[in-house]
PDB file of N, CA, C, O and CB in Angstrom:
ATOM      1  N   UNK A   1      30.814  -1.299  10.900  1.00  0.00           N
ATOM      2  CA  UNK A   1      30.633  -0.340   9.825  1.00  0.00           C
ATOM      3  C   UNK A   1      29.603  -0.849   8.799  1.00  0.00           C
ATOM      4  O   UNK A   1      28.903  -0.070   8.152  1.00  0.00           O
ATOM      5  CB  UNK A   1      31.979  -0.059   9.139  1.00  0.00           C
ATOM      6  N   UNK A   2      29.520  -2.590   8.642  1.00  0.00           N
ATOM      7  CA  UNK A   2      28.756  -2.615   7.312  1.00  0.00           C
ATOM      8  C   UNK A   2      27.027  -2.625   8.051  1.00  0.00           C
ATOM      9  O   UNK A   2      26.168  -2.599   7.169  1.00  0.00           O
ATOM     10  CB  UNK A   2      29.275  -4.293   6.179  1.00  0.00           C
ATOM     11  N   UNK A   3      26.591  -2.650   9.175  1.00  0.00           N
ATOM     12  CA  UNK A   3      26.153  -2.855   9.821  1.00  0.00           C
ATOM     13  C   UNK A   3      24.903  -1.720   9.469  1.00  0.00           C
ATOM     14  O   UNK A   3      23.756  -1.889   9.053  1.00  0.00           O
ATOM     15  CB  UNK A   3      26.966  -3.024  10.816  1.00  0.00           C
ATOM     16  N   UNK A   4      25.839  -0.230   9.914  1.00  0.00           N
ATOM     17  CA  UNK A   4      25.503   1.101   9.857  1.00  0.00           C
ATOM     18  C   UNK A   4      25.237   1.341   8.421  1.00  0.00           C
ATOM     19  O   UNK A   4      24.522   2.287   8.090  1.00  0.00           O
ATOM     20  CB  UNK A   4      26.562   1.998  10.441  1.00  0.00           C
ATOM     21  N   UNK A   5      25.776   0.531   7.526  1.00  0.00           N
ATOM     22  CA  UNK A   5      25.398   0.859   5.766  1.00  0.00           C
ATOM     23  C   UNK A   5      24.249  -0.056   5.801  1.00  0.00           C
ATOM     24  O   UNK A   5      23.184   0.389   5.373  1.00  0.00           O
ATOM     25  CB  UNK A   5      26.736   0.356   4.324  1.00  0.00           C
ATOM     26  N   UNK A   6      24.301  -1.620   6.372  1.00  0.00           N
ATOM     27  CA  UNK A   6      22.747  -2.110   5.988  1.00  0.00           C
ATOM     28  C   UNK A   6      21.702  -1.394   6.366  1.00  0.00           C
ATOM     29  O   UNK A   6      20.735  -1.278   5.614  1.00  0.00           O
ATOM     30  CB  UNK A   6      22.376  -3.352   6.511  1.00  0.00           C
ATOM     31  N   UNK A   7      21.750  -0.704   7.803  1.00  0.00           N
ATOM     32  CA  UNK A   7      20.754   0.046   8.237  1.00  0.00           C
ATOM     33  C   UNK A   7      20.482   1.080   7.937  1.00  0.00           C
ATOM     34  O   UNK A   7      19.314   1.382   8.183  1.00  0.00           O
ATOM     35  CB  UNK A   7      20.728   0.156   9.127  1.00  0.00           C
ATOM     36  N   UNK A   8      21.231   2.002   7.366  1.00  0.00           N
ATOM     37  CA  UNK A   8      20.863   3.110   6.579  1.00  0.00           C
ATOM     38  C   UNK A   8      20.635   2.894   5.710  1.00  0.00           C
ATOM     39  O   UNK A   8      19.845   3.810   5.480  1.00  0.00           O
ATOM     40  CB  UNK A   8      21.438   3.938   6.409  1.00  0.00           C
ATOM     41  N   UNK A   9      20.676   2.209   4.661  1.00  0.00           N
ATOM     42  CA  UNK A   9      20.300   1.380   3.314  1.00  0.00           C
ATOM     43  C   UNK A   9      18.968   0.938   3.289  1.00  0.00           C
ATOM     44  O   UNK A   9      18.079   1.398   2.573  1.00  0.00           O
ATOM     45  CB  UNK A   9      21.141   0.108   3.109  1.00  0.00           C
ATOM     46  N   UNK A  10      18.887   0.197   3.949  1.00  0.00           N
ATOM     47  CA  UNK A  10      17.206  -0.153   4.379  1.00  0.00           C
ATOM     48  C   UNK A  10      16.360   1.090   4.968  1.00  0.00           C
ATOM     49  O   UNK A  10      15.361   1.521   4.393  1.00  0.00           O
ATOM     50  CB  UNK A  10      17.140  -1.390   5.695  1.00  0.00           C
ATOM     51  N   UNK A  11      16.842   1.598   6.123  1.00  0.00           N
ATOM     52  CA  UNK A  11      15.626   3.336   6.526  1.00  0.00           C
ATOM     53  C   UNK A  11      15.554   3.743   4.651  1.00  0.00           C
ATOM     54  O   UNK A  11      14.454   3.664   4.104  1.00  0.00           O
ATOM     55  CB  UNK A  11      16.969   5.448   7.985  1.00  0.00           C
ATOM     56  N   UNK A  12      16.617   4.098   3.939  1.00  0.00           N
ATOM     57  CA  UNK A  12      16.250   4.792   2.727  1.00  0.00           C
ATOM     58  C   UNK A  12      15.521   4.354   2.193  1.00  0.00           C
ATOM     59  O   UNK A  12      14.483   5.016   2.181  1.00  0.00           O
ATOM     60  CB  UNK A  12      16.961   5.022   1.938  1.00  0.00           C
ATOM     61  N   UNK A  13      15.484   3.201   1.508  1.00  0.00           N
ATOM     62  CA  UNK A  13      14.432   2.066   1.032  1.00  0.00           C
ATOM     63  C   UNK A  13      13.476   2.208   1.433  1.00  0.00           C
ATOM     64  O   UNK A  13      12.623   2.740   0.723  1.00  0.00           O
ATOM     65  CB  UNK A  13      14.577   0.832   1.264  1.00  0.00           C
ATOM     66  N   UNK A  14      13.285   1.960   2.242  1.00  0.00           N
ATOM     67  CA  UNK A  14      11.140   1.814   3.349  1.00  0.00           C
ATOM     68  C   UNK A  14      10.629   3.543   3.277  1.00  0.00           C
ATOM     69  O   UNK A  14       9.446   3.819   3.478  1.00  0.00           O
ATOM     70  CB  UNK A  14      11.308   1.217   6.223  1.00  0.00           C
ATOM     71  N   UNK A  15      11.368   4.330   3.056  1.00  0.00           N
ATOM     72  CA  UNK A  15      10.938   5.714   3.466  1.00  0.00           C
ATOM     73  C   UNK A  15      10.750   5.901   1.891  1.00  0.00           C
ATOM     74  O   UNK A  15       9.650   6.439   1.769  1.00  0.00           O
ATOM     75  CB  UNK A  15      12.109   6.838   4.447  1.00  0.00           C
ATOM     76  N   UNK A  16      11.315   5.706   0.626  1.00  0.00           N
ATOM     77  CA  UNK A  16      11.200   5.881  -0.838  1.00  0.00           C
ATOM     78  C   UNK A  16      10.361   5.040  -1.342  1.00  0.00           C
ATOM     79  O   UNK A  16       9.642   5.311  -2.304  1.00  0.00           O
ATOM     80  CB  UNK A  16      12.358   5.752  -1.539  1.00  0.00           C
ATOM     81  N   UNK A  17      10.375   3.528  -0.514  1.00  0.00           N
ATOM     82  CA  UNK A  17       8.767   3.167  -0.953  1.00  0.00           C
ATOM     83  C   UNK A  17       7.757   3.535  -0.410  1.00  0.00           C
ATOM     84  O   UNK A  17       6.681   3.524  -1.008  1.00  0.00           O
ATOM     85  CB  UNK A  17       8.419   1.995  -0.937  1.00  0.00           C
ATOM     86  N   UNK A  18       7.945   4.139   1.450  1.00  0.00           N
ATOM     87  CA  UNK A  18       6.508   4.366   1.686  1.00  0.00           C
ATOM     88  C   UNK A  18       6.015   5.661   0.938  1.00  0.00           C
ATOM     89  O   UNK A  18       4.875   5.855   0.518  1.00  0.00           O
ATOM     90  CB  UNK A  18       6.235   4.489   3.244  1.00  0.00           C
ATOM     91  N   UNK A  19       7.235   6.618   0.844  1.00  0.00           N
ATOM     92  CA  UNK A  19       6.406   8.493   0.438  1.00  0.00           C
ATOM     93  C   UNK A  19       6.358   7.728  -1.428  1.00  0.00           C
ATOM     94  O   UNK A  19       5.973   8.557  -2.253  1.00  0.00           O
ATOM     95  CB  UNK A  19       8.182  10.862   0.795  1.00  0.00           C
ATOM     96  N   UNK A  20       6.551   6.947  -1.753  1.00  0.00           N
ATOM     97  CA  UNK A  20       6.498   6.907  -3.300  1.00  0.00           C
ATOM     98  C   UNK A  20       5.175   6.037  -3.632  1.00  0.00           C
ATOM     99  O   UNK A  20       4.568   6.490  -4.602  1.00  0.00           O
ATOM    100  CB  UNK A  20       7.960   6.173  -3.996  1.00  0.00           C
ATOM    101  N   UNK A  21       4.667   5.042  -3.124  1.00  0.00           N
ATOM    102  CA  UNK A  21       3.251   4.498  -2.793  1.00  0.00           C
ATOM    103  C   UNK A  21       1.997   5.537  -2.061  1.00  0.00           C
ATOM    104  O   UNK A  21       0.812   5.751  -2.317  1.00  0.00           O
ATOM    105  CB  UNK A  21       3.557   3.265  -1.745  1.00  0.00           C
ATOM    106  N   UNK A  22       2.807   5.946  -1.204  1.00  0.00           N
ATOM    107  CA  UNK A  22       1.644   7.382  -0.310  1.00  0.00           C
ATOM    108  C   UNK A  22       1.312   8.384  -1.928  1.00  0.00           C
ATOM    109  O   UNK A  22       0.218   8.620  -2.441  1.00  0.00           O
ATOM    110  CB  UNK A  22       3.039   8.927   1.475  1.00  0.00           C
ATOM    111  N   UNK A  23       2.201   8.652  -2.233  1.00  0.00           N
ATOM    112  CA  UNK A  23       1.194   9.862  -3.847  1.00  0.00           C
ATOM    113  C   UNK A  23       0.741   9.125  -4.722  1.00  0.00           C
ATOM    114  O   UNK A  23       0.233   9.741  -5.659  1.00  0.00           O
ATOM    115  CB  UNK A  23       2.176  11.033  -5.044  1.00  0.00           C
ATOM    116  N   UNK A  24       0.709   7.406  -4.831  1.00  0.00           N
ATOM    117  CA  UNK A  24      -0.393   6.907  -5.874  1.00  0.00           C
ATOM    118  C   UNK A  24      -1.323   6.212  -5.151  1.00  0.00           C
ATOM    119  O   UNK A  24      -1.765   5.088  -5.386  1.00  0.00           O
ATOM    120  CB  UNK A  24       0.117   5.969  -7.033  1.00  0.00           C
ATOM    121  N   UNK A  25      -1.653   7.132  -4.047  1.00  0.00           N
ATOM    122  CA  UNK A  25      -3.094   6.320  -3.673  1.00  0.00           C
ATOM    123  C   UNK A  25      -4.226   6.575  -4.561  1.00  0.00           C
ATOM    124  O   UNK A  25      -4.124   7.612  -5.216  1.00  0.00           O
ATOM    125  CB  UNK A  25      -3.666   6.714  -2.229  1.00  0.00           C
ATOM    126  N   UNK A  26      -5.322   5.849  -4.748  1.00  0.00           N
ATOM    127  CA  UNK A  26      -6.401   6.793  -5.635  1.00  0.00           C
ATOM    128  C   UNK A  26      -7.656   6.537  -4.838  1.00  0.00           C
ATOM    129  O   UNK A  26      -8.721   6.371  -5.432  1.00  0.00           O
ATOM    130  CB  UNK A  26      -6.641   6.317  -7.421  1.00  0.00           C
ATOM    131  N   UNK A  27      -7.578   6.496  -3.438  1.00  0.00           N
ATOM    132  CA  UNK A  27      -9.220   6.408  -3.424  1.00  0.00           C
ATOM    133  C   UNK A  27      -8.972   5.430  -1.892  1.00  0.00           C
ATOM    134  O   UNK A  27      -7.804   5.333  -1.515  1.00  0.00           O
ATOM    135  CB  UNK A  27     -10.215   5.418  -5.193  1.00  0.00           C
ATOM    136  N   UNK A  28      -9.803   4.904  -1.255  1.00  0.00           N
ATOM    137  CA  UNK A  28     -10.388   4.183  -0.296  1.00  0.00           C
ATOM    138  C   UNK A  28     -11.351   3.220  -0.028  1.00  0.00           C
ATOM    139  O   UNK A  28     -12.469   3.473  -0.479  1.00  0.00           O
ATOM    140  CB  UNK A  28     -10.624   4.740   0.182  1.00  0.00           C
ATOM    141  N   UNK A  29     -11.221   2.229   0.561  1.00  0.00           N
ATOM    142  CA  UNK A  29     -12.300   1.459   0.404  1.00  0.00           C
ATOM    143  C   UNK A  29     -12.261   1.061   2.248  1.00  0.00           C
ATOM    144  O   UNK A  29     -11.372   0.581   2.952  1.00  0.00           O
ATOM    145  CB  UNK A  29     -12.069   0.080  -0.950  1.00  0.00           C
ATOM    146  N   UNK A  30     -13.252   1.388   2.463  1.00  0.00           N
ATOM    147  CA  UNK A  30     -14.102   0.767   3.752  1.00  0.00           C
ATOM    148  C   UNK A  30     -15.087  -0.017   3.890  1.00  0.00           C
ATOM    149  O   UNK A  30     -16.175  -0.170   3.335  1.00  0.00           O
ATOM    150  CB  UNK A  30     -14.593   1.511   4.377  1.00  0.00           C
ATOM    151  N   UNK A  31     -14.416  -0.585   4.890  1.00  0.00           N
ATOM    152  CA  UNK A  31     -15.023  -1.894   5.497  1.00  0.00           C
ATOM    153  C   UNK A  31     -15.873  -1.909   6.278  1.00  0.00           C
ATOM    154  O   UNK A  31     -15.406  -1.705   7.399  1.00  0.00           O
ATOM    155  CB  UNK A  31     -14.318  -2.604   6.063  1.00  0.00           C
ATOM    156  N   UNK A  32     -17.256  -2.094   6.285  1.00  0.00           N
ATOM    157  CA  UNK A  32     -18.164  -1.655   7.561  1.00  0.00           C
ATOM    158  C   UNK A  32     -18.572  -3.086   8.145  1.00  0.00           C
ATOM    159  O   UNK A  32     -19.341  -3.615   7.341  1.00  0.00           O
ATOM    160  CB  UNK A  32     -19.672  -0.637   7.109  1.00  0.00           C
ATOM    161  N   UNK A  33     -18.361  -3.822   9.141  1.00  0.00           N
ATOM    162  CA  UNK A  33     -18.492  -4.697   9.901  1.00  0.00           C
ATOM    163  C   UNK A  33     -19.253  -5.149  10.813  1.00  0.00           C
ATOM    164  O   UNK A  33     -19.058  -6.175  11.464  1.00  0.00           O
ATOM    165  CB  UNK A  33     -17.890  -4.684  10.192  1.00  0.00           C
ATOM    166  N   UNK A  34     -20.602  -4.039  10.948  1.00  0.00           N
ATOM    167  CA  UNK A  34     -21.064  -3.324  11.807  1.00  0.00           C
ATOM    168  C   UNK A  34     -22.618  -3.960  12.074  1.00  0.00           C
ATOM    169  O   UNK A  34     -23.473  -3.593  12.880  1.00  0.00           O
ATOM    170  CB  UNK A  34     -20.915  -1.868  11.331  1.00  0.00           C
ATOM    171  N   UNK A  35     -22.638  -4.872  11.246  1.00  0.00           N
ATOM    172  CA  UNK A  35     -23.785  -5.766  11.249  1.00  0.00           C
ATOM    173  C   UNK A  35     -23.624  -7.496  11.271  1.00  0.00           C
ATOM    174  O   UNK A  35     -23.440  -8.220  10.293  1.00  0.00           O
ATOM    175  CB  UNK A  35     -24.516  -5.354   9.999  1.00  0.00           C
ATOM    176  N   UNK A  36     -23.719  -7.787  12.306  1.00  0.00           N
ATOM    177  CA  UNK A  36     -23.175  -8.961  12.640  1.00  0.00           C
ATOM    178  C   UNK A  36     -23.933 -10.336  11.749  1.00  0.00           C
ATOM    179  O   UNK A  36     -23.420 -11.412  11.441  1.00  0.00           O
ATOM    180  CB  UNK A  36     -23.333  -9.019  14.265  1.00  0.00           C
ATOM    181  N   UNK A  37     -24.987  -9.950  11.553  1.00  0.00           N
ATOM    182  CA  UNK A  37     -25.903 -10.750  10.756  1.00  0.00           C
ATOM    183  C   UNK A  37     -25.366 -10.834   9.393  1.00  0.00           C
ATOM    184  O   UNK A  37     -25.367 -11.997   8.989  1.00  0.00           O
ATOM    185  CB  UNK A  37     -27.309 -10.182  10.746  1.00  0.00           C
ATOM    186  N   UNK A  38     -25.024 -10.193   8.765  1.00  0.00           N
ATOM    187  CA  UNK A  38     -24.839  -9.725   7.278  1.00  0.00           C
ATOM    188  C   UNK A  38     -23.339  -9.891   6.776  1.00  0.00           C
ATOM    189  O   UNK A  38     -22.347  -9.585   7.438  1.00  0.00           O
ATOM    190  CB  UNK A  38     -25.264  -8.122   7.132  1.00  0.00           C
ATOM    191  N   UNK A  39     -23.340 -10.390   5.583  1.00  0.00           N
ATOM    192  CA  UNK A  39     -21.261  -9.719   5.592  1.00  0.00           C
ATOM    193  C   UNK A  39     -21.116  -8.480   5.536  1.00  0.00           C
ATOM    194  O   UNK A  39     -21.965  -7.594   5.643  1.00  0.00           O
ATOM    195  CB  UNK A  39     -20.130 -10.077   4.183  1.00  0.00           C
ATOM    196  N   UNK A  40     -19.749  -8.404   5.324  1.00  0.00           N
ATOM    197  CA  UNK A  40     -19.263  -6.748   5.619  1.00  0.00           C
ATOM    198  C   UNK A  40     -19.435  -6.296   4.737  1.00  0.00           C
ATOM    199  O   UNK A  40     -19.687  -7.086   3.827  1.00  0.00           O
ATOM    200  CB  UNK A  40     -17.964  -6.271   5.970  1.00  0.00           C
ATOM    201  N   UNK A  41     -19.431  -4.915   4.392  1.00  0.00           N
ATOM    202  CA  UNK A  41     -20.650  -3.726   3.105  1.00  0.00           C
ATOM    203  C   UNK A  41     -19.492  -3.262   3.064  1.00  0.00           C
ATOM    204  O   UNK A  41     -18.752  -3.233   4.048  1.00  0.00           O
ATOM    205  CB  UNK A  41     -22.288  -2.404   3.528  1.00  0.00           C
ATOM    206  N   UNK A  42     -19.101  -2.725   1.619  1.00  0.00           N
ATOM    207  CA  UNK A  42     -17.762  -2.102   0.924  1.00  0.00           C
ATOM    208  C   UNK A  42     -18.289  -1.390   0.727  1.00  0.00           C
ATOM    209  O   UNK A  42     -19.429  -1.577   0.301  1.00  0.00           O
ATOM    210  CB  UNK A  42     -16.933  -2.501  -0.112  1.00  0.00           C
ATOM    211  N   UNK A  43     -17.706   0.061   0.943  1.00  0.00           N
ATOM    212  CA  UNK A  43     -17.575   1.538   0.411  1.00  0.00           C
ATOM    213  C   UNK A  43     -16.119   1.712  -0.581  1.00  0.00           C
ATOM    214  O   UNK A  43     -15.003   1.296  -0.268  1.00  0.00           O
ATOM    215  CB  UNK A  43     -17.489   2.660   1.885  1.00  0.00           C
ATOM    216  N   UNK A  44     -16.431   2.328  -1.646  1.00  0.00           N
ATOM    217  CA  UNK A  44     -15.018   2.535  -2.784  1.00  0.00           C
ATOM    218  C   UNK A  44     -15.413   4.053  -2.275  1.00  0.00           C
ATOM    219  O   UNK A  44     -16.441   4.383  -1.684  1.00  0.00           O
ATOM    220  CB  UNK A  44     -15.070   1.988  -5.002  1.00  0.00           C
ATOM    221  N   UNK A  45     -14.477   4.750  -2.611  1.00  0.00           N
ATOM    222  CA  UNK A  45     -14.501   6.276  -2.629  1.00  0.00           C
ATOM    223  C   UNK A  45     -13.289   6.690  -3.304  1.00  0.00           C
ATOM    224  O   UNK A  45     -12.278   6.492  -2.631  1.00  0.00           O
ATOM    225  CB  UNK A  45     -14.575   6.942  -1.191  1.00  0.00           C
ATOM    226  N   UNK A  46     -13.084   7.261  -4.560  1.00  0.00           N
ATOM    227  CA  UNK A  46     -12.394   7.706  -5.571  1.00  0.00           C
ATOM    228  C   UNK A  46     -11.511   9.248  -5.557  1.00  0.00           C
ATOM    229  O   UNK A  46     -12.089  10.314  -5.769  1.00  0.00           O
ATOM    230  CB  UNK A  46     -13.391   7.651  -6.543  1.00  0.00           C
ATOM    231  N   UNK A  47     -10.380   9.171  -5.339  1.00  0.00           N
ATOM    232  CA  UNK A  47     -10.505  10.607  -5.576  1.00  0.00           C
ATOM    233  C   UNK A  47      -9.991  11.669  -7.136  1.00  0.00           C
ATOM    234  O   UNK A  47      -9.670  12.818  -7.441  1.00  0.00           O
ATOM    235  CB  UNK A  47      -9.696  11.034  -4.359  1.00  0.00           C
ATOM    236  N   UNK A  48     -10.186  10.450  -7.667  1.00  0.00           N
ATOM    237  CA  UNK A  48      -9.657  10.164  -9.392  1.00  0.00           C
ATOM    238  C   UNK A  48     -10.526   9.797 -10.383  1.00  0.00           C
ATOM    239  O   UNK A  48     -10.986   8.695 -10.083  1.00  0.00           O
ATOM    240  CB  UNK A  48      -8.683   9.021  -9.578  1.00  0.00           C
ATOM    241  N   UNK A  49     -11.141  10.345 -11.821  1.00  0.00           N
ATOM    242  CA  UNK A  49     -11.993   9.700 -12.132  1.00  0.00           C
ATOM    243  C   UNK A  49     -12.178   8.421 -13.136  1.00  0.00           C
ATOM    244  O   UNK A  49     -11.295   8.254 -13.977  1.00  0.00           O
ATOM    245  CB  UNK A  49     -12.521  10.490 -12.330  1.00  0.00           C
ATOM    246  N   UNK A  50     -12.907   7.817 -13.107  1.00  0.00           N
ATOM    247  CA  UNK A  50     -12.979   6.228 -13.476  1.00  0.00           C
ATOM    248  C   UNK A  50     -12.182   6.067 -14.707  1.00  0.00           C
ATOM    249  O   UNK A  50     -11.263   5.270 -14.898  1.00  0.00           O
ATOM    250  CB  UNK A  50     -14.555   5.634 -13.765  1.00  0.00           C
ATOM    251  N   UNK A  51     -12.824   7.214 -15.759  1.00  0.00           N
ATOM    252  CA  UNK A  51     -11.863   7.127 -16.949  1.00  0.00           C
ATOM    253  C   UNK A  51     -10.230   7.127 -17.202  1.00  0.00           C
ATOM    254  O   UNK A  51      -9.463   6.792 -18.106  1.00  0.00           O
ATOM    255  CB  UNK A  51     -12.212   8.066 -17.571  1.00  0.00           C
ATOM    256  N   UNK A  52     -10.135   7.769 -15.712  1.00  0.00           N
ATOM    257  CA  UNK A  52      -8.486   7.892 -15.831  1.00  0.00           C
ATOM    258  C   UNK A  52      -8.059   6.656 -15.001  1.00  0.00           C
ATOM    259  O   UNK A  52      -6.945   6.205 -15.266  1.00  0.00           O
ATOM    260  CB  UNK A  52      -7.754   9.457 -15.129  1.00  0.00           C
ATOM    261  N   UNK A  53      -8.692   6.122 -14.157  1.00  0.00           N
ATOM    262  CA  UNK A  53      -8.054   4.856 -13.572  1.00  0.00           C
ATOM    263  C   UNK A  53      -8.362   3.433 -14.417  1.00  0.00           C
ATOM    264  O   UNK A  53      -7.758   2.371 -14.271  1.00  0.00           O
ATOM    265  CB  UNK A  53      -8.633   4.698 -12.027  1.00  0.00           C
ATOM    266  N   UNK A  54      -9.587   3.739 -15.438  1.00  0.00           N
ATOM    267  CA  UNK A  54      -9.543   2.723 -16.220  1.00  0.00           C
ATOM    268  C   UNK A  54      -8.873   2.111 -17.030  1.00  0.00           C
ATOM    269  O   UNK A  54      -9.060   0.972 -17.457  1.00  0.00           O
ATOM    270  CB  UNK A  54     -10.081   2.761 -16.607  1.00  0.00           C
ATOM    271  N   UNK A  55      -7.437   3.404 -17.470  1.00  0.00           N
ATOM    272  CA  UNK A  55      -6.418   2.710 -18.350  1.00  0.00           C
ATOM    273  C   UNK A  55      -5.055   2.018 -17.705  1.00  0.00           C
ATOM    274  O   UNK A  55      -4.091   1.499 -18.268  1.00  0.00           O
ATOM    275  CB  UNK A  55      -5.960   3.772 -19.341  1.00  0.00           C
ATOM    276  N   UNK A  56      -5.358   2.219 -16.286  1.00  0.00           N
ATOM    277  CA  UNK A  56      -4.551   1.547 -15.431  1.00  0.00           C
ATOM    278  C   UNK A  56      -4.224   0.184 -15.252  1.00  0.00           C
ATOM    279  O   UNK A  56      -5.183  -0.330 -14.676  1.00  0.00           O
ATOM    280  CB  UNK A  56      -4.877   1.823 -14.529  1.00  0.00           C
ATOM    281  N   UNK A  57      -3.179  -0.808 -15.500  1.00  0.00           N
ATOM    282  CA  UNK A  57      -3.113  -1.973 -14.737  1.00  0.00           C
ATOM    283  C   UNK A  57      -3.419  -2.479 -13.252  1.00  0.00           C
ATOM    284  O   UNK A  57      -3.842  -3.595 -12.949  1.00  0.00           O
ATOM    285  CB  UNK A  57      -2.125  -2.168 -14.879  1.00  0.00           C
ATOM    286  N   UNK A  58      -3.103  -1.372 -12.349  1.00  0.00           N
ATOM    287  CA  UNK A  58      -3.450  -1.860 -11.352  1.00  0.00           C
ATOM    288  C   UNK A  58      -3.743  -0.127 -10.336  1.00  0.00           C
ATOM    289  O   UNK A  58      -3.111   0.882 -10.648  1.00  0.00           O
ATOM    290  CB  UNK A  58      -2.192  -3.110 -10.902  1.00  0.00           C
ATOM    291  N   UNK A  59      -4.511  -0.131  -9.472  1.00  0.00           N
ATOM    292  CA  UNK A  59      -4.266   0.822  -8.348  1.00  0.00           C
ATOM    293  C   UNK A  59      -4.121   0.425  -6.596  1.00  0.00           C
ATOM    294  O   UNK A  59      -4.422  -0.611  -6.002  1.00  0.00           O
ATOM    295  CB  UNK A  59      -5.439   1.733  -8.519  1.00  0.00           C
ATOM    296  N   UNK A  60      -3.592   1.584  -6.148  1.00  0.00           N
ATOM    297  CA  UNK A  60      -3.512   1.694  -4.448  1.00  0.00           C
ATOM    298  C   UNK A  60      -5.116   2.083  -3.898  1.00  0.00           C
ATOM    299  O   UNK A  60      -5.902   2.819  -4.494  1.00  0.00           O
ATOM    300  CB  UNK A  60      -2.248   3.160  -3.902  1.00  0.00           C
ATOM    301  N   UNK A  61      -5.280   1.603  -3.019  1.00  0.00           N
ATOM    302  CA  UNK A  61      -5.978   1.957  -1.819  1.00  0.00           C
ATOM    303  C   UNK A  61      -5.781   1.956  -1.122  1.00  0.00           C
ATOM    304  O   UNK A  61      -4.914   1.136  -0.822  1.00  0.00           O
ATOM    305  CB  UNK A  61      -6.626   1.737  -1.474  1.00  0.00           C
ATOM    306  N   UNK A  62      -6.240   2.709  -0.201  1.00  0.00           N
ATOM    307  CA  UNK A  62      -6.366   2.913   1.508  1.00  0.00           C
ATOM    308  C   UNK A  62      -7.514   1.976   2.081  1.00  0.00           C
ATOM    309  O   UNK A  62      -8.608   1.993   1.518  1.00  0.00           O
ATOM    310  CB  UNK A  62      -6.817   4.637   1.963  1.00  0.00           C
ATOM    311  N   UNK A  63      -7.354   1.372   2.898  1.00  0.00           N
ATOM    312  CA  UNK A  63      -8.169   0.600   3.299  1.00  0.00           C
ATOM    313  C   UNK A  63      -8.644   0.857   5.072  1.00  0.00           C
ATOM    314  O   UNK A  63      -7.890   0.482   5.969  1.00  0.00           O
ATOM    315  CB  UNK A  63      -7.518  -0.709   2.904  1.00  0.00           C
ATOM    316  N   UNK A  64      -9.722   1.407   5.305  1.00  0.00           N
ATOM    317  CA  UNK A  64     -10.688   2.019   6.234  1.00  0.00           C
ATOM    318  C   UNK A  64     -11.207   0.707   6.933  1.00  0.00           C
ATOM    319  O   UNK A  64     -11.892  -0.072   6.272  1.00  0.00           O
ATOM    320  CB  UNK A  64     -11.915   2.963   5.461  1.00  0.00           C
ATOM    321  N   UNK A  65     -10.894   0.427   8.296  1.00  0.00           N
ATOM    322  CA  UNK A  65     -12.171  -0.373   8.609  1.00  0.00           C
ATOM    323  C   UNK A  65     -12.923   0.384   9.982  1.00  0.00           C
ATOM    324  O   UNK A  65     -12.508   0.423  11.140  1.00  0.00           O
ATOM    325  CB  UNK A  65     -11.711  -2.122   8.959  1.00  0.00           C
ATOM    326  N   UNK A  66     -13.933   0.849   9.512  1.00  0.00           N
ATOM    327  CA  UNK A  66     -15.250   1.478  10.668  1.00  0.00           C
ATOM    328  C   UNK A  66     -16.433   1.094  10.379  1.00  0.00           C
ATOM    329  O   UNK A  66     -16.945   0.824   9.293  1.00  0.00           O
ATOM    330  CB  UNK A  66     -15.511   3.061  10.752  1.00  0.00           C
ATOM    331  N   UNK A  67     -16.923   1.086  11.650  1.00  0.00           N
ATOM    332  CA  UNK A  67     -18.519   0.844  11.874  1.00  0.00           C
ATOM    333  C   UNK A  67     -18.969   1.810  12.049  1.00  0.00           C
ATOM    334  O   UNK A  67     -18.618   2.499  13.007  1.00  0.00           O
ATOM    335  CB  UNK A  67     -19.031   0.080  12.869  1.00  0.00           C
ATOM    336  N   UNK A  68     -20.018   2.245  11.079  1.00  0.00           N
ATOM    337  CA  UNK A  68     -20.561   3.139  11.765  1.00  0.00           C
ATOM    338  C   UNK A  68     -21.990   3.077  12.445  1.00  0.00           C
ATOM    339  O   UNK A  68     -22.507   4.144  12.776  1.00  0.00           O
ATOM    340  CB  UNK A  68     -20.477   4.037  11.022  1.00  0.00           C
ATOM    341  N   UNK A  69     -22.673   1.849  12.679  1.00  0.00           N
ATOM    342  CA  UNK A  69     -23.688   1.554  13.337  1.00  0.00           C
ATOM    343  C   UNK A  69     -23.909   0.396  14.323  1.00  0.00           C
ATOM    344  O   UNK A  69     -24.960  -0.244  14.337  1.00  0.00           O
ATOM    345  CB  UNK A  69     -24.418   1.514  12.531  1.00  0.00           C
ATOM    346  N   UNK A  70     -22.472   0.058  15.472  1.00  0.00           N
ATOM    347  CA  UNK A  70     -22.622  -0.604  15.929  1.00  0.00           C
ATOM    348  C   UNK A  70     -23.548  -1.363  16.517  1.00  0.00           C
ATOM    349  O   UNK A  70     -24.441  -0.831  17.176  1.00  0.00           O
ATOM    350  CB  UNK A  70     -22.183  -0.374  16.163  1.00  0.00           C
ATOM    351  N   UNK A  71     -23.449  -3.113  16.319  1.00  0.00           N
ATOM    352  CA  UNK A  71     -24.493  -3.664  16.867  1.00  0.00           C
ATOM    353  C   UNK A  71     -24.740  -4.441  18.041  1.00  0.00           C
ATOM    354  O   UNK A  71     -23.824  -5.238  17.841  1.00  0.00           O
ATOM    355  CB  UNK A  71     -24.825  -4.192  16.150  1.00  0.00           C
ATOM    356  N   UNK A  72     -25.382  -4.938  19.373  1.00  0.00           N
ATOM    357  CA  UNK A  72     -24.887  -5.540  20.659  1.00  0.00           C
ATOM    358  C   UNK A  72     -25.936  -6.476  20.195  1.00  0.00           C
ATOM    359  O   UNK A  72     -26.205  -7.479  20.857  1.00  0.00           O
ATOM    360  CB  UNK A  72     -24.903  -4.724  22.279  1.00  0.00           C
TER     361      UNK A  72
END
């Protein structure tokens, strides 16, 4: 029985932090890797504007990694 309460206890948990982190994402940052010579080139992409994330302590991102110009 306590078994079935840790485990339902925990699914609730991981599902209230993931959907409660998923609505303060603000934006994306990708990783392009795609040039072997070079380090990797950051893309930010916002979907919030600067002034309003500037009074923030901290934000979420999504973090993208694509190439889009692979190199051999």
């Amino acid at each position: 029985m306590w078994l079935l309460m840790f485990i339902g206890g925990f699914t609730t948990c991981y599902l209230l932090i993931v959907l409660g982190t998923k609505r303060k994402v603000v934006g994306s940052l990708r990783i392009d890797r795609s040039d072997p010579e070079d380090g990797p080139y950051l893309f930010l992409t916002l979907s919030k504007e600067i002034s309003e994330l500037a009074r923030k302590p901290f934000v979420i991102l999504r973090v993208e990694l694509k190439e889009r110009h692979p190199h051999k």
